[in-house]
C-alpha positions in Angstrom: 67.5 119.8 182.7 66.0 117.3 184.6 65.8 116.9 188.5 63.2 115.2 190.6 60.5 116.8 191.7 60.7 117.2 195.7 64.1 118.7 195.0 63.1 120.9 192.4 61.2 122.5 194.5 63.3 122.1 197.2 65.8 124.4 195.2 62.8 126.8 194.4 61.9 127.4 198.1 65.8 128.5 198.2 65.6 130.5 195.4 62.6 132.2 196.6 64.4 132.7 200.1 67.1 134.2 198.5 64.8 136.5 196.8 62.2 137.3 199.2 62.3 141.0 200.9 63.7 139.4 204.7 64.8 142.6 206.0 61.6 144.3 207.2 60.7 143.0 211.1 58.1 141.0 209.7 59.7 139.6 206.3 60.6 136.2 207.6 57.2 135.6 209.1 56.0 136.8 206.3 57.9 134.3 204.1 57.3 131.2 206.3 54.0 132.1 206.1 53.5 132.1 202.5 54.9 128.9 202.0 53.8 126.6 205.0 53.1 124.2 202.4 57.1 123.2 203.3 56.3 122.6 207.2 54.6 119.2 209.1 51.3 120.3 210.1 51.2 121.7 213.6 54.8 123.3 213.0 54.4 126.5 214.7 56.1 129.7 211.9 57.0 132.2 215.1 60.6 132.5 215.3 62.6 134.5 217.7 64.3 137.5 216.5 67.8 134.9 216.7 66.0 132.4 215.0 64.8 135.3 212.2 68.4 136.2 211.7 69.3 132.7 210.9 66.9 132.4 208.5 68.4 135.5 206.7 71.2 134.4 206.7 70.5 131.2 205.0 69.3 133.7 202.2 72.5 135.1 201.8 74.1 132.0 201.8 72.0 130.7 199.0 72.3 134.0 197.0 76.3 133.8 198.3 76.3 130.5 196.6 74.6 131.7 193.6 77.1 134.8 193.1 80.0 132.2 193.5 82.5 132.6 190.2 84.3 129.1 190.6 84.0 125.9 192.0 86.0 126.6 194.9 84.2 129.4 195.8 80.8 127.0 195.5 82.1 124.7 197.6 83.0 126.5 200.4 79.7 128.5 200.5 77.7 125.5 199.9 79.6 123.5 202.4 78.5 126.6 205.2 75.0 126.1 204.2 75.1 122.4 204.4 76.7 123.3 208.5 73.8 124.6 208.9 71.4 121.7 207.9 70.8 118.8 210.5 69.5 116.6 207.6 67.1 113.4 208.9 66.1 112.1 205.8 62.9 109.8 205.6 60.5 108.6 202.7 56.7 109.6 202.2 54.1 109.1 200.5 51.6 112.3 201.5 50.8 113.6 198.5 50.8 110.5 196.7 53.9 110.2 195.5 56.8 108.6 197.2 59.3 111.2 198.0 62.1 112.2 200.4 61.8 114.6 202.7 65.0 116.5 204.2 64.4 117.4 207.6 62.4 115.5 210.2 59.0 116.1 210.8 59.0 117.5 214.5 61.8 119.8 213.4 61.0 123.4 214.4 60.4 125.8 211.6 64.3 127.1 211.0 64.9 123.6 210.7 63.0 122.6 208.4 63.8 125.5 206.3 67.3 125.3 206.5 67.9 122.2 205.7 65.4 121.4 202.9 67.3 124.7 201.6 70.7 123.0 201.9 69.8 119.8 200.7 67.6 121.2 197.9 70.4 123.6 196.6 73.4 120.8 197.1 71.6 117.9 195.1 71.2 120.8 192.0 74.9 121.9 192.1 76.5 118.5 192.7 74.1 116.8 190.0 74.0 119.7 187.5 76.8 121.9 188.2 77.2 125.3 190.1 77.1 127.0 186.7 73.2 125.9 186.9 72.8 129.2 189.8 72.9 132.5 188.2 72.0 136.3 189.1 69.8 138.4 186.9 71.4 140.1 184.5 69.1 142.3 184.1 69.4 146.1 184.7 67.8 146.5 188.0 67.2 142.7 189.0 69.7 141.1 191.1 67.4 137.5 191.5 68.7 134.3 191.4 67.3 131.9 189.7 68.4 128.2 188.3 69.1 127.6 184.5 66.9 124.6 183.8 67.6 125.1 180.2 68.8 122.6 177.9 72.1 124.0 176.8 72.4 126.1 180.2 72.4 129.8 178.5 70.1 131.3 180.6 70.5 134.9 181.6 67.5 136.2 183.3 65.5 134.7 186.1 62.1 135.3 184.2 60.6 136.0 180.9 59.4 139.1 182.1 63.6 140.4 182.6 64.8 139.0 179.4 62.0 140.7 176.9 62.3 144.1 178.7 66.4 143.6 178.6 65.7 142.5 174.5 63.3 145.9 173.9 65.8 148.3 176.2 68.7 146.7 173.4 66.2 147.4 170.6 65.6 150.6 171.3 69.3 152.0 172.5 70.0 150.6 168.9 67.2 152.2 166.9 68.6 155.2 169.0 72.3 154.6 167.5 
């Protein structure tokens, strides 16, 4: 599967957000933090405890939207994300390439986040279809990932999932 590259990572900084351990006091700080790559320069990563709780719950809209069994259901948690984007496209050139970027640049941090979430999630679904967003199947993993496979069969959201999920098989069979 192909996508363009701002929003293929757009998508992975949702996927990671939907991943990421939010709950502790500091686990959004600690997020923004770790990927201020996203944010204009100067963009100050302090949120207010409000502001903190928005963020998390962008996460569980993303992983909402992910856990989604039809296209209804997609749609309607995709379409609560996307209320909570204030989108302001513009084009740029920064890192050499010319790109789009989601959100404005003098956006606060939430912002920025949220909508380059929203935007970044919408443009795979809508393009590539809601079955693209999967959970972990795993025992023990509940990530979400996106199936940028060719014939969309993917099951786990890394290598590391789907060998130990192919030796736990092996062995309950050796077992047998």
């Amino acid at each position: 599967m192909n996508y363009d590259t701002y929003g293929s990572s757009a998508v992975e900084l949702a996927i990671d957000l939907a991943n990421a351990d939010l709950e502790p006091v500091d686990g959004v700080s600690r997020f923004l933090a770790s990927h201020d790559e996203w944010f204009t320069p100067g963009t100050s990563l302090e949120l207010t405890p409000s502001e903190a709780e928005k963020a998390l719950a962008t996460a569980l809209l993303v992983r909402a939207v992910a856990l989604a069994e039809s296209q209804p259901e997609v749609l309607t948690r995709l379409n609560q994300l996307l209320a909570l984007a204030r989108p302001r496209p513009y084009a740029t050139d920064h890192d050499g390439d010319l790109h789009l970027h989601y959100a404005r640049p003098d956006a606060p941090a939430l912002e920025q986040l949220t909508t380059t979430v929203a935007m970044g999630l919408s443009q795979v679904v809508v393009q590539h279809g809601w079955q693209r967003l999967g959970v972990c199947s795993a025992e023990g993993c509940d990530d979400v990932y996106v199936d940028t496979s060719r014939n969309a069969s993917r099951r786990y959201c890394s290598n590391t999932c789907a060998s130990r999920s192919t030796v736990a098989a092996y062995r309950a069979r050796q077992k047998s």
